[in-house]
C-alpha positions in Angstrom: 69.4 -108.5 209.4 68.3 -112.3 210.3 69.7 -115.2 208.6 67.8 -118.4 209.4 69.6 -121.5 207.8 67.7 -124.9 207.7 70.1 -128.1 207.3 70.6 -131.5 208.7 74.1 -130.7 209.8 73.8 -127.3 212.4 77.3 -127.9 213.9 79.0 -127.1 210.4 78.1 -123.3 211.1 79.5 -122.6 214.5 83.1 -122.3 214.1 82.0 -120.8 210.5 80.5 -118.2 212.5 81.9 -117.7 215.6 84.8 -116.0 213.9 86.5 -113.1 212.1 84.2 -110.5 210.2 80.8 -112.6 211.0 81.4 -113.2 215.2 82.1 -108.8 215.3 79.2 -108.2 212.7 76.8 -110.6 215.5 78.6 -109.1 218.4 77.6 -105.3 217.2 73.8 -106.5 216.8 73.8 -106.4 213.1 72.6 -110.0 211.9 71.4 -112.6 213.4 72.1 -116.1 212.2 70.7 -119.2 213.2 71.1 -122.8 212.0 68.1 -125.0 212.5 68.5 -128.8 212.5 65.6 -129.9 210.1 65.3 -132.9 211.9 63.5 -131.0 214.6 60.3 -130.9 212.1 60.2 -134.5 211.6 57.2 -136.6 212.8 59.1 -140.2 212.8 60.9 -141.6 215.8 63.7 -141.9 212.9 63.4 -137.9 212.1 63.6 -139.1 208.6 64.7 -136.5 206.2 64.8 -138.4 202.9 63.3 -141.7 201.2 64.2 -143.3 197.7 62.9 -141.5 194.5 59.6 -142.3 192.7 60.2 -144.3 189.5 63.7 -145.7 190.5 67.1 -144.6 190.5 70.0 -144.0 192.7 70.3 -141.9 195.9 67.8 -140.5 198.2 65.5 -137.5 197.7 65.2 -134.8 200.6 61.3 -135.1 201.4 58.8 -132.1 201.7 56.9 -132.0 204.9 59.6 -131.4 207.3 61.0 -128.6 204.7 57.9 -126.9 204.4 57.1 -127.5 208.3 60.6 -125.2 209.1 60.1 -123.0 206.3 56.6 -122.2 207.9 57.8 -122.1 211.6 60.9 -119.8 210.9 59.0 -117.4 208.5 55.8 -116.8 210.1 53.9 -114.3 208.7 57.0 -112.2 207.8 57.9 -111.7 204.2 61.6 -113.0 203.5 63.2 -114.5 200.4 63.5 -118.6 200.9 66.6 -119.7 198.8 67.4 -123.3 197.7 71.1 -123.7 197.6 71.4 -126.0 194.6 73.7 -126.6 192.0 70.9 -125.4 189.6 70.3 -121.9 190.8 71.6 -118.7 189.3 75.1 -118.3 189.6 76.0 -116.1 192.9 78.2 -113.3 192.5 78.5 -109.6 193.9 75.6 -107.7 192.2 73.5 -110.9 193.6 75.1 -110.6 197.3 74.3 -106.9 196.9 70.6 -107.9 196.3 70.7 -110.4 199.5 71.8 -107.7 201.5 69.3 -105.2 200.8 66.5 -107.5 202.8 65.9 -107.7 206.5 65.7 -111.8 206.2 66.8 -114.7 204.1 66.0 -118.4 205.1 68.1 -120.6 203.2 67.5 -124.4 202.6 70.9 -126.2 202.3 69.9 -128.8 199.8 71.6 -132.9 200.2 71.6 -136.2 198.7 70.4 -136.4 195.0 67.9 -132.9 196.3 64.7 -131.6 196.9 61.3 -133.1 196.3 59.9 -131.2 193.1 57.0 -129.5 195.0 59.6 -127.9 197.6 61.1 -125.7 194.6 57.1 -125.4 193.2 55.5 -123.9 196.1 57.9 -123.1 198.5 61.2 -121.3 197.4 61.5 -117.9 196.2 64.9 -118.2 194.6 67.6 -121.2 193.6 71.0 -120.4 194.3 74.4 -121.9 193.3 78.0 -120.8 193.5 79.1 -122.4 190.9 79.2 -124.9 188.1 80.5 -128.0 190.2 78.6 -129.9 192.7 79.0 -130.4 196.9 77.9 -132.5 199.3 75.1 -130.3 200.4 74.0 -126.6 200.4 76.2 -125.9 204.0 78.9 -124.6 202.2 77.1 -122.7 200.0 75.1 -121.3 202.7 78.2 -119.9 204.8 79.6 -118.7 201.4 76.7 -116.5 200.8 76.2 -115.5 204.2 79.5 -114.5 204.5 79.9 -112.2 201.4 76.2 -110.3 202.5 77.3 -109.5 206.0 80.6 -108.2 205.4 78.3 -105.4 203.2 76.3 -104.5 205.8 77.2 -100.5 207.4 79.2 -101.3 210.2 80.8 -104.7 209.3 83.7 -103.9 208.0 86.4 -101.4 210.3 86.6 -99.5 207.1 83.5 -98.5 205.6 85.1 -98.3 202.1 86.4 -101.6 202.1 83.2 -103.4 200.6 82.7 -100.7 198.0 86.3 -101.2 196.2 87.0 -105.0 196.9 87.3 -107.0 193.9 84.3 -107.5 191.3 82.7 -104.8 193.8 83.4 -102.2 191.2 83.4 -104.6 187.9 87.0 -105.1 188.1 89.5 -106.8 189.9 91.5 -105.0 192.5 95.1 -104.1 192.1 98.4 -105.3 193.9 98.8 -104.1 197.6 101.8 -103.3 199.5 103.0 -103.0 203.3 105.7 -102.3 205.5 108.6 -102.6 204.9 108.8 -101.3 202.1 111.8 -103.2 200.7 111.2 -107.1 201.3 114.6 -109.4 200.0 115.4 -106.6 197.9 112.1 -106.3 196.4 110.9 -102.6 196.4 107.3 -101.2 196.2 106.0 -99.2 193.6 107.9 -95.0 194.6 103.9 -93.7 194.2 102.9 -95.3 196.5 105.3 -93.1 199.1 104.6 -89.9 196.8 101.5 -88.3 199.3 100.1 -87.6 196.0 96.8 -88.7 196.3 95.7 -88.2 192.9 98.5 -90.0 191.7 98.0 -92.7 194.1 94.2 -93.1 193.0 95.2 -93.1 188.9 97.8 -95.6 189.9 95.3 -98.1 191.5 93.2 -97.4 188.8 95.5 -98.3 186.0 96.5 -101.7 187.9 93.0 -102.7 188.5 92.2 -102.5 184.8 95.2 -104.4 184.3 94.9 -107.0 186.3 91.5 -107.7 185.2 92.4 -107.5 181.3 95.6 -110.2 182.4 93.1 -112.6 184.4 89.4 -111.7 183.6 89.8 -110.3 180.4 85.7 -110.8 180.1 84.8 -108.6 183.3 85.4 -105.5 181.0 82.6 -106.1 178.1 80.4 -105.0 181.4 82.7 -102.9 183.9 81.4 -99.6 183.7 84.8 -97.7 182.1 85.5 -94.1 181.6 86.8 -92.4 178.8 90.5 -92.0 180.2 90.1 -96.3 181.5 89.2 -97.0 177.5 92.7 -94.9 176.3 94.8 -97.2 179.2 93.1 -100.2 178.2 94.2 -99.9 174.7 97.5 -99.0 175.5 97.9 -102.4 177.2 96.5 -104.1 173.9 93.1 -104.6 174.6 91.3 -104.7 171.8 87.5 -105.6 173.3 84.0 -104.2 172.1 85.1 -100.4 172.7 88.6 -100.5 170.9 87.4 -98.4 168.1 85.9 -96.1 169.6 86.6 -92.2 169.9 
């Protein structure tokens, strides 16, 4: 996979990147990420980025020809999504990093100031992005955010390869408690199943928490996790009384 990033702020991404799952995900050959300095597709001795808005008001307004000038340069004639990191997007979460992750490229344009000019999110972008309902000083963040949640579910990211597939919201639910060594801590004991070498037990156990804890912190997750039978009988034995209560 390639990951071209186009922002007026390039250093923000090398320690970002240079580190953790990311620097061994670039190290094995399986993404390639670049941050561009948009200023490099200016035509002023200024490399002006932004000017004031038409009609008035406050703040500046990121201005099209450079955009479109790196957008053009860095796709070629390849075909690859072009995501605006904007507080106006859809709202990221896994199913949508799952989506990123099935394409060979993204470019991403890490948004500033008050945002884009109009015709940028017209006729250039293929896709608005934001991670959430609160705004930033620019799409940077965002953009390592993103970046880091598709790579770590790419095959060979991860050291194990099952990690991705049962991390929280990865499933529709959020994970259970983990324990390590030793396995009393300041008198505090872990759960005896977890010793047990039952597997089976082991696997109902961490089942049962993970419903748990998502019907204790994000009771809404479960109107859409997709639940067995057996998870509907727990669920209402911890009380829940959602859309599939009353079933049988």
């Amino acid at each position: 996979m390639r990951i071209d990033i186009i922002t007026i702020f390039p250093e923000m991404f090398d320690c970002v990147f240079d580190a953790s799952i990311i620097k061994r995900a670039r190290e094995k050959g399986l993404v390639e990420i670049r941050a561009h300095n948009l200023r490099d597709w200016t035509t002023d001795k200024h490399k002006t980025t932004d000017d004031t808005p038409y009609g008035g008001g406050g703040g500046m307004i990121m201005k099209p020809e450079p955009i479109f000038a790196a957008v053009e340069a860095i796709k070629g004639e390849e075909e690859a999504p072009v995501i605006l990191l904007t507080p106006q997007g859809r709202l990221f979460n896994q199913t949508v990093a799952e989506e990123l992750a099935r394409h060979e490229r993204l470019i991403f344009i890490c948004g500033r100031y008050e945002g884009v000019d109009e015709r940028v999110r017209e006729h250039l972008v293929t896709d608005e992005i934001s991670i959430g309902d609160y705004v930033l000083s620019g799409g940077e963040l965002a953009a390592m955010v993103i970046t880091d949640a598709v790579v770590r579910l790419l095959p060979g990211a991860l050291g194990y390869e099952r990690a991705a597939a049962e991390d929280s919201h990865a499933t529709g639910l959020l994970e259970g408690p983990h324990y390590t060594r030793p396995p009393e801590f300041r008198r505090w004991t872990i759960p005896e199943v977890l010793t047990s070498g039952h597997h089976a037990r082991v696997a109902q156990w961490r089942r049962q928490q993970a419903l748990k804890r998502t019907l204790e912190r994000r009771p809404d997750l479960l109107a859409s996790a997709p639940l067995s039978e057996q998870d509907k009988r727990w669920l209402r034995e911890m009380g829940y009384n959602g859309p599939f209560a009353e079933d049988e």
